[in-house]
C-alpha positions in Angstrom: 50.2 119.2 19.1 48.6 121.4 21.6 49.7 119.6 24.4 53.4 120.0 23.0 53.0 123.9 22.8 52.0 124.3 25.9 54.8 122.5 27.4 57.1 124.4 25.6 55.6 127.5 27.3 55.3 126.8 30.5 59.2 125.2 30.0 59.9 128.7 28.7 58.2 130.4 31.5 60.0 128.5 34.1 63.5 129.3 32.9 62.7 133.2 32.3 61.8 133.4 35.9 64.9 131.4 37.3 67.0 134.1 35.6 67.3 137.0 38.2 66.3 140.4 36.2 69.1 143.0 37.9 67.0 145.6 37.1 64.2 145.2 39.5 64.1 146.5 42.1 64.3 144.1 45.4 62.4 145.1 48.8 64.1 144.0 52.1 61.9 144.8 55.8 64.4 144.2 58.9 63.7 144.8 62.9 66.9 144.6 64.2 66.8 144.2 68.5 69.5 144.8 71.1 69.4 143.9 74.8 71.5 144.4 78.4 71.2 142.6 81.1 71.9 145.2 83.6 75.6 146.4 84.2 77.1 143.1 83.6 78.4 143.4 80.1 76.6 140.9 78.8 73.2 141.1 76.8 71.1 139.3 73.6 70.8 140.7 69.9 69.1 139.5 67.0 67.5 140.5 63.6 64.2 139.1 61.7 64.9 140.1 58.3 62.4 139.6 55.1 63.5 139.9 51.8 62.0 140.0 48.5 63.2 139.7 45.0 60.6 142.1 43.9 59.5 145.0 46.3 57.2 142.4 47.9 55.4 139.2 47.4 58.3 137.3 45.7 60.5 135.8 48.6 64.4 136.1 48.7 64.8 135.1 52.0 63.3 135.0 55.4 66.3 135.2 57.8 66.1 134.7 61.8 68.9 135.1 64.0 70.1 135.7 67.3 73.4 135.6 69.7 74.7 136.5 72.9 76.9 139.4 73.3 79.5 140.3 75.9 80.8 144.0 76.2 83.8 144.3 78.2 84.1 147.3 80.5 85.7 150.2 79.6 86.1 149.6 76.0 84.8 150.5 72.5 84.1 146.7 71.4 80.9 143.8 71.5 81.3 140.2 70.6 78.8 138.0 69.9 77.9 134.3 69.5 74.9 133.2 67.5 72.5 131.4 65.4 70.3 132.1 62.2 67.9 130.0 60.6 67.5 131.3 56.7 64.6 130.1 54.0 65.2 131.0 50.4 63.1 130.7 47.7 64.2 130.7 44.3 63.6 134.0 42.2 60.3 133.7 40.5 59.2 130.6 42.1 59.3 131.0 46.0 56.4 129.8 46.5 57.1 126.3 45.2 61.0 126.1 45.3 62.9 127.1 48.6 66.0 125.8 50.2 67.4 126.2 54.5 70.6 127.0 56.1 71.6 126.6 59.6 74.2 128.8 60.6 76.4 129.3 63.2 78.6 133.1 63.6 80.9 134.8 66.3 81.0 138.6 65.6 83.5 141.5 66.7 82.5 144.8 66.9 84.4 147.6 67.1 83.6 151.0 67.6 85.0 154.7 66.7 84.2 158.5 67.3 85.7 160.6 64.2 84.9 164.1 66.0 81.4 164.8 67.1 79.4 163.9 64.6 80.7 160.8 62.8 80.6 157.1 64.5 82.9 154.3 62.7 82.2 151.1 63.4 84.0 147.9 61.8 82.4 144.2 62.3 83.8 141.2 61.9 81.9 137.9 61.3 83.1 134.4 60.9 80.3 132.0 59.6 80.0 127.6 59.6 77.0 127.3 57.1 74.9 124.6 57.1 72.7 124.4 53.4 70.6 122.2 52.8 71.7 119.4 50.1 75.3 121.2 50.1 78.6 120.6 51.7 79.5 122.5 55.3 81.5 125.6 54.8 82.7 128.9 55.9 82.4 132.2 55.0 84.1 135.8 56.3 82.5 138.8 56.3 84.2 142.3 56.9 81.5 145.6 57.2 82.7 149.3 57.8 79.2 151.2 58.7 79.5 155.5 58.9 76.7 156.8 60.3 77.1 161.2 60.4 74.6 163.0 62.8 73.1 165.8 60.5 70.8 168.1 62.6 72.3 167.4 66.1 75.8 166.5 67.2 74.8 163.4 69.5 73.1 160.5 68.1 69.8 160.8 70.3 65.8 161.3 70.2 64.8 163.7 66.7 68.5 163.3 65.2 68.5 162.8 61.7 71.7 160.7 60.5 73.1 159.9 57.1 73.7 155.6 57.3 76.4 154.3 54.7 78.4 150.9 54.6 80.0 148.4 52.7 80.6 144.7 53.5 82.6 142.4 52.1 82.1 138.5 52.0 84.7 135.6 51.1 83.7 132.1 51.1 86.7 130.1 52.7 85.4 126.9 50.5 84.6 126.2 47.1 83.4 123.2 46.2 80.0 122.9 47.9 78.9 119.2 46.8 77.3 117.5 43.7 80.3 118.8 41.7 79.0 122.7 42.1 81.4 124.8 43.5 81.3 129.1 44.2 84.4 131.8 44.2 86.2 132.4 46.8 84.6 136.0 46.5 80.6 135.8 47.4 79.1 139.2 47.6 79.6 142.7 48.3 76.9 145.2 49.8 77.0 149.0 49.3 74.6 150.6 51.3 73.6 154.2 51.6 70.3 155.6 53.5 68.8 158.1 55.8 68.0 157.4 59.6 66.2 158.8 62.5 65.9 158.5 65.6 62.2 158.5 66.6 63.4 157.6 70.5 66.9 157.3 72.3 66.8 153.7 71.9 64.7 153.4 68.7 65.3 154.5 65.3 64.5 153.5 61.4 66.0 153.8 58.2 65.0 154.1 55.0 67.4 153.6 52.0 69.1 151.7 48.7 71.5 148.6 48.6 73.1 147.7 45.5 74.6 143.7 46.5 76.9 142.3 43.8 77.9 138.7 43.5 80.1 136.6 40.5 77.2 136.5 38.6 75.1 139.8 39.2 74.3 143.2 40.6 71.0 144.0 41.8 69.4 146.8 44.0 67.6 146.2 46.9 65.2 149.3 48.5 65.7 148.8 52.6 63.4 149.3 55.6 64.9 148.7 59.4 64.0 149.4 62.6 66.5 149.5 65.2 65.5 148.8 69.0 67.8 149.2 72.1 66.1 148.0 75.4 
């Protein structure tokens, strides 16, 4: 009889912690890395990105990636070919239940100037996914990102700058193997926080992301640093 309760617990405690709590508060730690090779135009980027369900300890994903960007001259745009690499663990149970993606992307990014003090910038990503024990498949993602210089006019050493975005993603597929499928809408990520730059060509932010998806809302506190060399 004992040996029955006890299953029943720990059965119980499984399935509370598969079920994501969208009130807690999620922790994501990013170094994001961009690189020129000379005058040519063309250059590297990349991102190392860990994520938590909880502010830390309790993995969401670990996310590696990297591409190769070409900037033609005399204009406001970057385009990018890449990889990433992506472990995710399962909420509650990262430690014993986590999945991979290989993934492909080609990126545009283009660039405005509102004025003096506002920069517009508008990326678009195409993704082939790769996930492990699912069907290949696609996914678009559109992001607008503001940032607005607050004590200077020029985005340079000591400027403080407010940071604010929103990206949309839309899966191109739905049915994703063993008779699961997804929406043609995955997530969306609003995204507001304050930067600065401690060098010309290094800066961090610190700020809140609230990421929705068919099922869920949940906020995520953020942490990047942003490096230019």
């Amino acid at each position: 009889m004992r040996a029955i309760l006890l299953l029943v617990f720990i059965s119980s405690a499984v399935n509370s912690f598969a079920q994501v709590n969208p009130d807690a508060l999620g922790g994501w730690y990013m170094y994001f890395w961009n690189a020129k090779i000379k005058e040519s135009g063309f250059g590297f980027q990349g991102d190392v990105q860990y994520r938590n369900w909880n502010p830390a300890g309790d993995l969401e994903q670990l996310l590696l990636r990297a591409g190769a960007t070409y900037t033609p001259k005399n204009t406001q745009a970057k385009f990018t070919v890449g990889y990433a690499f992506i472990l995710s663990g399962a909420y509650g149970m990262s430690a014993h239940s986590t999945s991979n993606e290989h993934r492909i992307y080609q990126e545009a990014l283009l660039i405005q100037n509102i004025g003096k003090r506002v920069y517009l910038n508008h990326r678009f990503r195409f993704e082939q996914r790769f996930v492990q024990n699912q069907n290949f498949r696609m996914r678009l993602r559109y992001n607008i990102f503001v940032n607005i210089a607050l004590n200077k006019a020029k985005m340079e050493k000591h400027t403080f700058y407010l940071a604010l975005y929103n990206e949309l993603f839309i899966n191109t597929d739905t049915e994703i193997g063993n008779g699961n499928s997804v929406t043609i809408f995955d997530r969306n990520r609003l995204y507001g926080a304050l930067g600065f730059y401690i060098l010309d060509n290094l800066k961090v932010q610190l700020g809140y992301m609230y990421q929705s998806n068919s099922s869920y809302g949940k906020g995520q506190l953020q942490l990047s640093v942003h490096h230019s060399f």
